[in-house]
LOLUMLUM-567437 format. One record per residue (C-alpha): residue number from 1; residue in three letters; x, y, z. Coordinates in pm, 1 decimal, always signed. Example, Ala and Ser with C-alpha at 12.3 -4.5 7.8 and 13.67 -1.06 7.14 Angstrom:
BEGIN
1  ALA  +1230.0  -450.0  +780.0
2  SER  +1367.0  -106.0  +714.0
***
This chain:
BEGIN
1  UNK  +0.0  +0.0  +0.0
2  UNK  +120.4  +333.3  -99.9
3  UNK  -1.3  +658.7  -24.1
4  UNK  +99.1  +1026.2  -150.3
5  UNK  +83.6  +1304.6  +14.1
6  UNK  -2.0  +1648.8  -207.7
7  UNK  -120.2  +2010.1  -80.8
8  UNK  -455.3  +2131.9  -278.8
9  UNK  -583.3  +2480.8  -183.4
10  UNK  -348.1  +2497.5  +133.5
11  UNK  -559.7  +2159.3  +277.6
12  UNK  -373.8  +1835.8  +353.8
13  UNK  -501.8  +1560.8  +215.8
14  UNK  -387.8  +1170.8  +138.9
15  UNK  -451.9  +956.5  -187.5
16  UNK  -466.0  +617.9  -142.1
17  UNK  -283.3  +410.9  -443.7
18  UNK  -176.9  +66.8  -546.8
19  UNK  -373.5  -135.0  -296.7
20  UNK  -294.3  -407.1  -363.4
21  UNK  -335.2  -617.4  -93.9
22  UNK  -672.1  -545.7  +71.7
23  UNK  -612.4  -790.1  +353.5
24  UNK  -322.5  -666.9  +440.5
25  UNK  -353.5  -562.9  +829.9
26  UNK  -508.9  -913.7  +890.8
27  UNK  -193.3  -1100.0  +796.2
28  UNK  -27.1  -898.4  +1040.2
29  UNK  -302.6  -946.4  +1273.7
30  UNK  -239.0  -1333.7  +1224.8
31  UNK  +124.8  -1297.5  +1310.9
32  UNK  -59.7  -1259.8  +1709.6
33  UNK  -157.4  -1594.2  +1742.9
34  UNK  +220.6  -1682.7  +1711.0
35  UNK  +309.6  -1496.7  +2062.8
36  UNK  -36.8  -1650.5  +2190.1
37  UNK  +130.2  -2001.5  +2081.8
38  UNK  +433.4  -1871.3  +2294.2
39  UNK  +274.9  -1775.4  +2567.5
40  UNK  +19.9  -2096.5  +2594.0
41  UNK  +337.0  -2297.4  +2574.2
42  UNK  +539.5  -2113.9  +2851.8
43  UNK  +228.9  -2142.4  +3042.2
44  UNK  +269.0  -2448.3  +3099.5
45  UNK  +647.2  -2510.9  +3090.2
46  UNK  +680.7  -2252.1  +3327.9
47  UNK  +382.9  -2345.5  +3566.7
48  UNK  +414.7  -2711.7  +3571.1
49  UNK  +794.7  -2728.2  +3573.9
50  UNK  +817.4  -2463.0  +3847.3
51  UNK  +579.0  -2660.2  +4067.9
52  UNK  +793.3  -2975.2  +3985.1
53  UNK  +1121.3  -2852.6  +4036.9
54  UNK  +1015.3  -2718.5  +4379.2
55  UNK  +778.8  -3004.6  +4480.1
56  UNK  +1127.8  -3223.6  +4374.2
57  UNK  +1350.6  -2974.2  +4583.7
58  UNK  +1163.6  -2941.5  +4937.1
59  UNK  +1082.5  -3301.2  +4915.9
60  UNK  +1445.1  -3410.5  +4870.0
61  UNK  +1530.4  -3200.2  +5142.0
62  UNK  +1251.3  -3320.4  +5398.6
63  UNK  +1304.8  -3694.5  +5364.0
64  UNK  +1691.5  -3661.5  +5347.6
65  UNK  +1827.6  -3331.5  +5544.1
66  UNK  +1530.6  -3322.3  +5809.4
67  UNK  +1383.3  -3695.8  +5842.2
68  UNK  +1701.3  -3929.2  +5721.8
69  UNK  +1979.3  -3627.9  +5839.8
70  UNK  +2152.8  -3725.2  +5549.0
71  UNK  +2369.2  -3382.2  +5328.2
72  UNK  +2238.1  -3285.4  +5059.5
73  UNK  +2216.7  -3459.8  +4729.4
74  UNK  +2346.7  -3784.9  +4908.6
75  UNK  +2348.3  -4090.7  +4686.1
76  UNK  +2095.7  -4247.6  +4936.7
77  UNK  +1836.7  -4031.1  +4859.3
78  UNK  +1689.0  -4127.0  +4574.6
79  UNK  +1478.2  -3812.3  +4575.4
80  UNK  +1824.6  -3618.5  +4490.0
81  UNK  +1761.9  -3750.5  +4132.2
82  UNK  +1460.6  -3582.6  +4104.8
83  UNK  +1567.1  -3286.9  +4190.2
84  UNK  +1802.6  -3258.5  +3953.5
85  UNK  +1588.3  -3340.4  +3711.7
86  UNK  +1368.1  -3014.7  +3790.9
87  UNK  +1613.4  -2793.1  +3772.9
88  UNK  +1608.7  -2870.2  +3392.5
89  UNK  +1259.1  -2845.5  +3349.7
90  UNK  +1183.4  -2549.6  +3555.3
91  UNK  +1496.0  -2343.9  +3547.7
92  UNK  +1573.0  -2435.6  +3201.8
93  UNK  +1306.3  -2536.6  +3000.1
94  UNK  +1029.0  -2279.9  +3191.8
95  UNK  +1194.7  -2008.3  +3200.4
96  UNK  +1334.5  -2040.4  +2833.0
97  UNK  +979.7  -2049.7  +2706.5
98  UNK  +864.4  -1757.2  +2930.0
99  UNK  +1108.4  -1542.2  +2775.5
100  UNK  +1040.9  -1666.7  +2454.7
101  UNK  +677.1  -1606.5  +2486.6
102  UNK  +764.7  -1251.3  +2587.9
103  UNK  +1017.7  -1213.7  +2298.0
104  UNK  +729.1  -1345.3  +2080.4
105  UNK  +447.1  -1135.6  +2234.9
106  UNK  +646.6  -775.7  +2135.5
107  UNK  +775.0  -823.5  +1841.0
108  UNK  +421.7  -939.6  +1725.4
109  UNK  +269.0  -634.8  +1890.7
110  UNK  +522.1  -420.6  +1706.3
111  UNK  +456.1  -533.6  +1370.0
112  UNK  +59.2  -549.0  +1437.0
113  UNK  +88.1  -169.3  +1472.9
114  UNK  +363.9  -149.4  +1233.7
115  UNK  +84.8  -291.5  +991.0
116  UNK  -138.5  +46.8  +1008.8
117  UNK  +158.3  +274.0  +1092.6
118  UNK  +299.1  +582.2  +836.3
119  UNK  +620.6  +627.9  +738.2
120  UNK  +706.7  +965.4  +561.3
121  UNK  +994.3  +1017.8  +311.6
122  UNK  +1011.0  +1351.3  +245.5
123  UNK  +1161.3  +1506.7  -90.4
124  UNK  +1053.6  +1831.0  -227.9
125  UNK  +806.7  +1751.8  -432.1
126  UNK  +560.2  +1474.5  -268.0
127  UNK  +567.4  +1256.4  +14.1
128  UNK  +561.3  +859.8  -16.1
129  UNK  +461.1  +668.7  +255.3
130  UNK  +556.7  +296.7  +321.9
131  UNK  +552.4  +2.7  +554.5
132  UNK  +887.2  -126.5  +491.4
133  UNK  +1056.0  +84.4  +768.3
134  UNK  +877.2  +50.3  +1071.5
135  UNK  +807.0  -306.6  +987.4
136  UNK  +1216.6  -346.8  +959.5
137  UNK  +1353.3  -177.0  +1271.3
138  UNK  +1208.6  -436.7  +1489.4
139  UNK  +1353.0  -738.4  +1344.2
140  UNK  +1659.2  -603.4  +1287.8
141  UNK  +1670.0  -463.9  +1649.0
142  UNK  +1666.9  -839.1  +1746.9
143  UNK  +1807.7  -1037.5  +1488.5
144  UNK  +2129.7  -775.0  +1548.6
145  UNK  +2126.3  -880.9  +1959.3
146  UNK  +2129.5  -1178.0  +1862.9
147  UNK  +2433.1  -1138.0  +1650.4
148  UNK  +2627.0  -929.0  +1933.5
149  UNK  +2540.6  -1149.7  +2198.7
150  UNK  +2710.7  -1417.8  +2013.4
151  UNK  +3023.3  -1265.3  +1998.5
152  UNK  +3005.0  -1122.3  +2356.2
153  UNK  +2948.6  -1519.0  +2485.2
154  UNK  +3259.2  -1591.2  +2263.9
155  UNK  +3436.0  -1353.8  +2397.8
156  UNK  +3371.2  -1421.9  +2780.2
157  UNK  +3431.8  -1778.7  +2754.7
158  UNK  +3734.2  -1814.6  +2510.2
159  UNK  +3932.3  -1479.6  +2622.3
160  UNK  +3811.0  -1430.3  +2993.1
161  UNK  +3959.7  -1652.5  +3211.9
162  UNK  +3799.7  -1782.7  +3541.7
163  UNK  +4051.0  -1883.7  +3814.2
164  UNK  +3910.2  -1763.5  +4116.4
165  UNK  +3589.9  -1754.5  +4244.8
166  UNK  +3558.9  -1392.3  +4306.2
167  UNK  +3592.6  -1373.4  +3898.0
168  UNK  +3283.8  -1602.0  +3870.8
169  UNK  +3044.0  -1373.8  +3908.2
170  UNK  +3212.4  -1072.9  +3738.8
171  UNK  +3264.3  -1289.2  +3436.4
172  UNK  +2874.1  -1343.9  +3396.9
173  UNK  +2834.5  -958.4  +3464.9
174  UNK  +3084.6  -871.8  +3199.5
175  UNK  +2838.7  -1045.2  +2951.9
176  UNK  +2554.9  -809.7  +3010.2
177  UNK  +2723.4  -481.5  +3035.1
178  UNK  +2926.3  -528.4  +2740.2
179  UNK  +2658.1  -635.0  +2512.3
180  UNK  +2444.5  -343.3  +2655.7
181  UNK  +2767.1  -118.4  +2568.5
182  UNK  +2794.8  -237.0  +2204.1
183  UNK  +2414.8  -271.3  +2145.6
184  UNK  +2347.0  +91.9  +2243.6
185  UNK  +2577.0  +188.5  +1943.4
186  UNK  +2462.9  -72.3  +1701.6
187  UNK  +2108.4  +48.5  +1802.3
188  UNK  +2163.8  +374.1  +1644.7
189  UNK  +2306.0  +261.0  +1318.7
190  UNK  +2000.6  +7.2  +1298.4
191  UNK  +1744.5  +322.7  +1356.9
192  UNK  +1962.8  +554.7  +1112.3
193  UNK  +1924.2  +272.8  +861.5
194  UNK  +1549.0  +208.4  +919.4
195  UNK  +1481.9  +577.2  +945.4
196  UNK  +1675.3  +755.2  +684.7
197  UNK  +1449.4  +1066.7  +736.1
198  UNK  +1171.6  +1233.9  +922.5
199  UNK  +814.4  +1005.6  +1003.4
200  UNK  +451.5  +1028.9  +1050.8
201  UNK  +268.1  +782.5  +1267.9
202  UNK  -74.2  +705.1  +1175.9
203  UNK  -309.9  +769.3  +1451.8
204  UNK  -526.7  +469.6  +1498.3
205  UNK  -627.7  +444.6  +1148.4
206  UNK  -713.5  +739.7  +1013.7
207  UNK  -451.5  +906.6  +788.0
208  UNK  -416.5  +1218.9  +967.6
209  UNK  -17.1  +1317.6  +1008.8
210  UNK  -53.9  +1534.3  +1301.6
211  UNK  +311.7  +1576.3  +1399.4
212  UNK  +662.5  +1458.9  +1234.4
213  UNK  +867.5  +1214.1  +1421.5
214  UNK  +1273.1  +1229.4  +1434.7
215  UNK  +1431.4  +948.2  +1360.4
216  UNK  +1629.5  +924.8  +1712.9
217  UNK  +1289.7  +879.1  +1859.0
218  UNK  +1279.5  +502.0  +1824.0
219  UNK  +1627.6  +479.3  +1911.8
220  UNK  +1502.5  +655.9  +2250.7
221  UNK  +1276.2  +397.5  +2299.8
222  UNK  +1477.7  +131.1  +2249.4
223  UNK  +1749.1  +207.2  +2456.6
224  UNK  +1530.5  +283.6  +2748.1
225  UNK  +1434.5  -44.9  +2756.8
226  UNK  +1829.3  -203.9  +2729.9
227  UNK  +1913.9  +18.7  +2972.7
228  UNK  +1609.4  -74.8  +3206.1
229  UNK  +1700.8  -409.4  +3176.3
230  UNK  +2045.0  -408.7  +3272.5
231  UNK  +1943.1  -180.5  +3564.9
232  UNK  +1743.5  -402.4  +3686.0
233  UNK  +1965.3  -691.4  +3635.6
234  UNK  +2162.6  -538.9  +3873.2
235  UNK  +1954.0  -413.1  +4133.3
236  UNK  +1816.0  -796.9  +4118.5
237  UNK  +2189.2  -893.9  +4200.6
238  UNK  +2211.6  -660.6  +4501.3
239  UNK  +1915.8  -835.3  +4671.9
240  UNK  +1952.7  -1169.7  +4541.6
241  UNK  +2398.3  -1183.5  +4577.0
242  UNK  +2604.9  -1332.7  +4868.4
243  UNK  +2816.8  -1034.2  +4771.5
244  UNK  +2603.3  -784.6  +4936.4
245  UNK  +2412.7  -675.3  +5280.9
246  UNK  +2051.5  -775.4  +5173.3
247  UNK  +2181.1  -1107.8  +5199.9
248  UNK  +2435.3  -1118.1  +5440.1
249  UNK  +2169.9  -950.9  +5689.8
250  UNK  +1895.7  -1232.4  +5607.1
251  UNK  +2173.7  -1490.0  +5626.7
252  UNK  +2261.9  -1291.5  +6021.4
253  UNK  +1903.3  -1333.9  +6111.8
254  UNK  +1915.2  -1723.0  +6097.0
255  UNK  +2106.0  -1717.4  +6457.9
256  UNK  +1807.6  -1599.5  +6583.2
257  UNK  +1558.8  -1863.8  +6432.6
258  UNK  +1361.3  -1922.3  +6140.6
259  UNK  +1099.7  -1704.2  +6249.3
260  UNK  +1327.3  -1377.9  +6194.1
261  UNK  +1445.6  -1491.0  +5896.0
262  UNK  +1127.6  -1545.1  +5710.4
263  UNK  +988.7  -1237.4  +5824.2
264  UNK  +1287.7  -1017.7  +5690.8
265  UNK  +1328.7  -1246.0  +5368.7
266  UNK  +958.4  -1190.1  +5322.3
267  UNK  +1031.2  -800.3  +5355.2
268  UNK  +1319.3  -847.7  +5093.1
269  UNK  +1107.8  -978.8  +4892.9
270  UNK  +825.1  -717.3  +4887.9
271  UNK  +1096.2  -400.5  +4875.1
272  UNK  +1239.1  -515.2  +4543.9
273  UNK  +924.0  -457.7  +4387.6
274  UNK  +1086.4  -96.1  +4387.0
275  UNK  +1305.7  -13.8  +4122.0
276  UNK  +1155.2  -280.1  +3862.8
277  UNK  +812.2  -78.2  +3898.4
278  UNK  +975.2  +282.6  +3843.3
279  UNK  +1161.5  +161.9  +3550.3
280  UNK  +877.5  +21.6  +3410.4
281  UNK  +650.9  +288.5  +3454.1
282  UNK  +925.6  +540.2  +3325.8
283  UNK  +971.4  +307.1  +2987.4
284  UNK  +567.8  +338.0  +2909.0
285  UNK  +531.8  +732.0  +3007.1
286  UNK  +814.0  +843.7  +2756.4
287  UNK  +775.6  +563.0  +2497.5
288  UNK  +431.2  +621.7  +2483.6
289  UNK  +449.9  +996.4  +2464.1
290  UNK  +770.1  +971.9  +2209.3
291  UNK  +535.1  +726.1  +1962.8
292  UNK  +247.5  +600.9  +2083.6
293  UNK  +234.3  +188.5  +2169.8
294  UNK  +445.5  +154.2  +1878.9
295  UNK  +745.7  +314.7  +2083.6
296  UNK  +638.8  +99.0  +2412.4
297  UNK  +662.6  -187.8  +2191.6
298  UNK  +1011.0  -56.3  +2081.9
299  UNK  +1094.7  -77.7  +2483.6
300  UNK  +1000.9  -444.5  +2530.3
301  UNK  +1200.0  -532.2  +2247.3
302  UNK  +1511.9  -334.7  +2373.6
303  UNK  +1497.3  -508.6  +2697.0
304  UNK  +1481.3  -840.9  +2545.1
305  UNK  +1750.6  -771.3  +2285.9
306  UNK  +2018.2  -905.8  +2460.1
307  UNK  +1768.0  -1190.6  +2565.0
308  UNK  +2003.2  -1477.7  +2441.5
309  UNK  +2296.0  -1382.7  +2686.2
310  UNK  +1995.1  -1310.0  +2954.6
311  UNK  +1895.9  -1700.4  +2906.5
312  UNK  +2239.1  -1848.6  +2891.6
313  UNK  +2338.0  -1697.1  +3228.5
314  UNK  +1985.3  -1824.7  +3416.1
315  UNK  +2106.7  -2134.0  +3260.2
316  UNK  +2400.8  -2149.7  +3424.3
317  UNK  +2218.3  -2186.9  +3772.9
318  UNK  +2050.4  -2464.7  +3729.0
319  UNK  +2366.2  -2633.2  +3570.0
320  UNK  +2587.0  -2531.4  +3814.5
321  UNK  +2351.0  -2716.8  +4066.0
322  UNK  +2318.4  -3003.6  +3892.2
323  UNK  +2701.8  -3015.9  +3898.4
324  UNK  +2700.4  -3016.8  +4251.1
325  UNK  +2480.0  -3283.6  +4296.4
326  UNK  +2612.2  -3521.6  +4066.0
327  UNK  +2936.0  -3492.2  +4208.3
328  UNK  +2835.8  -3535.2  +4589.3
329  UNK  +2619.3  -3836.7  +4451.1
330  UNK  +2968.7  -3983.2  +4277.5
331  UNK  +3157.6  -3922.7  +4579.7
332  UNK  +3425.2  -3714.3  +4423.7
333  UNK  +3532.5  -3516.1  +4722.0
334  UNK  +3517.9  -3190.7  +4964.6
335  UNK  +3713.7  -2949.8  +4704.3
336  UNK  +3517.6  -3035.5  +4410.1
337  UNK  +3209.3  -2991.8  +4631.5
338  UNK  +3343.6  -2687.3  +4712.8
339  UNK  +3402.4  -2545.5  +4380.8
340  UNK  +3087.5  -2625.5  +4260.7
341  UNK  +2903.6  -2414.3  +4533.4
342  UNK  +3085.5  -2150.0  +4443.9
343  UNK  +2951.1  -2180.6  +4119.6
344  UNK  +2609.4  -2234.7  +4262.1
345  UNK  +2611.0  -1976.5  +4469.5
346  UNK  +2717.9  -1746.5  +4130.8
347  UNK  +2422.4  -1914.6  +3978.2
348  UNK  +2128.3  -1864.2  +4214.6
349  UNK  +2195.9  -1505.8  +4124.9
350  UNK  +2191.7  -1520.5  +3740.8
351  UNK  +1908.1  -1738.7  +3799.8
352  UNK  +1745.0  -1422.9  +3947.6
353  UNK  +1841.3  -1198.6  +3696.4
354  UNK  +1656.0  -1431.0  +3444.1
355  UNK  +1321.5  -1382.2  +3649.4
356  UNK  +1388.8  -978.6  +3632.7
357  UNK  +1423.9  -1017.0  +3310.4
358  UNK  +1120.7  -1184.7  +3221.2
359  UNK  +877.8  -1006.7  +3501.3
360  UNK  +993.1  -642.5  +3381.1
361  UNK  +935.3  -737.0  +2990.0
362  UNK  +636.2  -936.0  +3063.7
363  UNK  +453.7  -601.8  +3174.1
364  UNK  +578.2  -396.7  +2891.2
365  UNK  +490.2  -637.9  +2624.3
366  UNK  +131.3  -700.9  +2793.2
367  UNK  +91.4  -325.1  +2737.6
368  UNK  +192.9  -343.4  +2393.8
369  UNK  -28.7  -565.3  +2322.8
370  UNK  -297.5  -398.1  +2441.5
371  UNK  -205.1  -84.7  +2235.1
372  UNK  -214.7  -330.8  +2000.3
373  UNK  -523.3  -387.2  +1973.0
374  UNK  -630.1  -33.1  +2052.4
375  UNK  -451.2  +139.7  +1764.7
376  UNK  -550.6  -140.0  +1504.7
377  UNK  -920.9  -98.9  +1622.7
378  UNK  -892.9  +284.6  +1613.9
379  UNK  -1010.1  +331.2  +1994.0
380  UNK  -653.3  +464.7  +2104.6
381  UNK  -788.7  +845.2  +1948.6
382  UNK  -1091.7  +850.3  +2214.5
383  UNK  -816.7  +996.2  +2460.2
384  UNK  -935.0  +1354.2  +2419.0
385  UNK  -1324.6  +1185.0  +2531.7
386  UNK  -1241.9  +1067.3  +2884.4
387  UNK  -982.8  +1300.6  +3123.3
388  UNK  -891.0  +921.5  +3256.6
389  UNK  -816.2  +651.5  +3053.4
390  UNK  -583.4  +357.9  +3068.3
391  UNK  -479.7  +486.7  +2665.9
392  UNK  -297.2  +778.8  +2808.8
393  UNK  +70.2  +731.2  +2967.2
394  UNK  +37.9  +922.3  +3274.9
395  UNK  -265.5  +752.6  +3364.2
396  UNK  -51.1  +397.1  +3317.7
397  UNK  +288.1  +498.3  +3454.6
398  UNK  +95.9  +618.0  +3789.1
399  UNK  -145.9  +287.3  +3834.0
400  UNK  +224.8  +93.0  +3826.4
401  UNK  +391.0  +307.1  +4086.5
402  UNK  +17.5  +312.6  +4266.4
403  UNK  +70.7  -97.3  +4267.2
404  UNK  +412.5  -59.3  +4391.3
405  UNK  +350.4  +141.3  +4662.9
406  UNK  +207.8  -115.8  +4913.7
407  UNK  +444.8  -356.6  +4878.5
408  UNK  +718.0  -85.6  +4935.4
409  UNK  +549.9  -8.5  +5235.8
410  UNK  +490.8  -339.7  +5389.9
411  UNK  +850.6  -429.6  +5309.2
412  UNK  +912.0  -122.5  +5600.6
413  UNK  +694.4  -206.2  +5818.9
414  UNK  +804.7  -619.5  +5850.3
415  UNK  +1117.9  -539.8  +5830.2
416  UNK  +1068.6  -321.4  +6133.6
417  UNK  +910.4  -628.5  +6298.0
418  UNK  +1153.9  -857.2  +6203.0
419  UNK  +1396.4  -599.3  +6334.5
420  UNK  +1277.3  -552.4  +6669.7
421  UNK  +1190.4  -901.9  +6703.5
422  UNK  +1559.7  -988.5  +6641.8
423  UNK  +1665.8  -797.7  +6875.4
424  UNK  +1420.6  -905.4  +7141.4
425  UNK  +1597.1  -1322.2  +7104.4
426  UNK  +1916.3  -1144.8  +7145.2
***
């Protein structure tokens, strides 16, 4: 479909020519029910395998650490077996499909409003519109993460060397920062190659251009997600790590019982709602006011661009744990037992920044979607009708920092009681 754009009288007007595909914006609509395949799919590798892998893992531990007082992953508890086999299918095979129902779920809701989305090329004497731009940038924003993130796992495991543990974890940390390093510059050549020039949006389906779009404007979006992402990577690492006080304090607390310690872990839990939620609502405000759902899609798809490094390194949790096990069941020794917690240890973490990953995308992507279907149905223009509505990115940014709020606040508050009932044992 092509449409030119020509000035009659001093009135702006659009002729439609060359359509030749009259079911065009259903094809794209079509391309939806491939995310809805992810996400039915992840539903159920990342329900069922989660409730396996920890059904598997407390009841290991009950029969053998608590009933039988035998260590863990002794080779006379058969249940040690099944354990290990749900780290696989929870750690590894759920959460692989969660992201990749995520990954699915915004690049489909980019191209469905991609599908009914303007591009202008302008030249001095008309204006021709076409898909072929906005419909690129997004698959070349992730087919080019996928490339980098490639050569950034090449380079951390055939340059980097590991030989202590401290270097474990800063080895999997290189991997994200560096691809979100080279990524933010390949993200600009990608949008300076999609978007050669200035850009109209179509506003949910009627061919008014009411204001001209720079071409750093989807590179703004982008990078706001990458850059959420690795931000909350590591804020997910501060609370989750052995490294830092979060944890050290829970681990301080056990002296006094399990009763302080699951009342500040529960606390922990609830505060690191914090940042994830301000990100998140700071991504849809200025993606959505930039471009509309198109540019909050843009922000899912940034934060999942470096997705295949993201799913290696929650890999390498479960793996590392599996290690562990296998060795303590084959008897191989204290220092190899040793080394491989170390790893483990490294790997919970990653494991964590996995979930972060996933949880902060999943939200962006479900909004996405729902612009989706706003902007293809031509209901995301009824803004200026209703002074509150979920289509307008205030509104949105402030119900997700409304939702946080509690949490923050109870996190306070039981970590005050788990405070002063610690000291109270003492």
């Amino acid at each position: 479909m092509i449409l030119i754009y020509k000035s009659i009288d001093g009135l702006n007007e659009y002729e439609q020519i060359g359509n030749r595909l009259p079911g065009y914006n259903k094809l794209f609509e079509a391309i939806a029910g491939y995310g809805l395949g992810g996400s039915f799919v992840a539903l159920f590798g990342r329900v069922g395998g989660g409730i396996y892998t920890k059904a598997a893992d407390v009841g290991a531990d009950l029969v053998g650490k608590v009933e039988k007082d035998l260590p863990e992953d002794s080779p006379k508890n058969p249940a040690t077996i099944a354990d290990n086999v749900g780290d696989n299918v929870g750690d590894v095979a759920g959460m692989s499909a969660d992201l990749f129902g995520s990954f699915a779920e915004s690049t489909c809701a980019a191209l469905v409003i991609s599908s009914n989305t303007l591009y202008g090329a302008l030249s001095e004497s008309q204006i021709c519109y076409s898909f072929l731009s906005v419909l690129l940038y997004p698959l070349l924003l992730i087919a080019i993460g996928i490339l980098v993130c490639i050569v950034i796992s090449t380079f951390s495991t055939h340059i980097m060397k590991v030989e202590t543990k401290p270097k474990i974890e800063s080895t999997l940390k290189v991997q994200l920062i560096g691809s979100t390093i080279v990524l933010c510059g390949i993200t600009y050549l990608v949008c300076i190659f999609s978007f050669p020039q200035k850009f109209y949006l179509d506003q949910g389906g009627q061919h008014v251009a009411t204001e001209l779009h720079e071409p750093w404007e989807p590179y703004v979006c982008s990078i706001l997600g990458l850059i959420s992402g690795m931000i909350i990577a590591a804020f997910t690492e501060y609370v989750t790590s052995h490294s830092y006080s979060p944890v050290r304090g829970l681990a301080a607390t056990c002296k006094a019982g399990p009763a302080s310690n699951v009342t500040l872990g529960l606390a922990l839990g609830y505060f690191s709602t914090l940042v994830p939620s301000i990100l998140i609502a700071v991504i849809a405000f200025v993606a959505n006011h930039l471009l509309g759902y198109y540019g909050v899609a843009l922000g899912a798809l940034g934060m999942l661009s470096n997705l295949p490094l993201s799913l290696a390194i929650d890999g390498y949790g479960p793996i590392s744990d599996n290690a562990g096990g296998i060795s303590e069941m084959a008897e191989m020794g204290e220092e190899v037992r040793d080394r491989t917690d170390a790893l483990d240890a490294a790997g919970n973490t990653t494991a964590a920044i996995g979930k972060g990953f996933a949880i902060g995308s999943a939200a962006l992507v479900s909004l996405s979607l729902f612009g989706g279907f706003l902007h293809n149905s031509s209901l995301d223009t009824l803004d200026s009708a209703s002074e509150i509505a979920l289509t307008k990115p205030e509104i949105f940014a402030g119900l997700l920092i409304g939702a946080m709020l509690p949490y923050v606040f109870s996190a306070f508050t039981i970590k005050s009681v788990g405070k002063a009932a610690f000291g109270m044992v003492e």
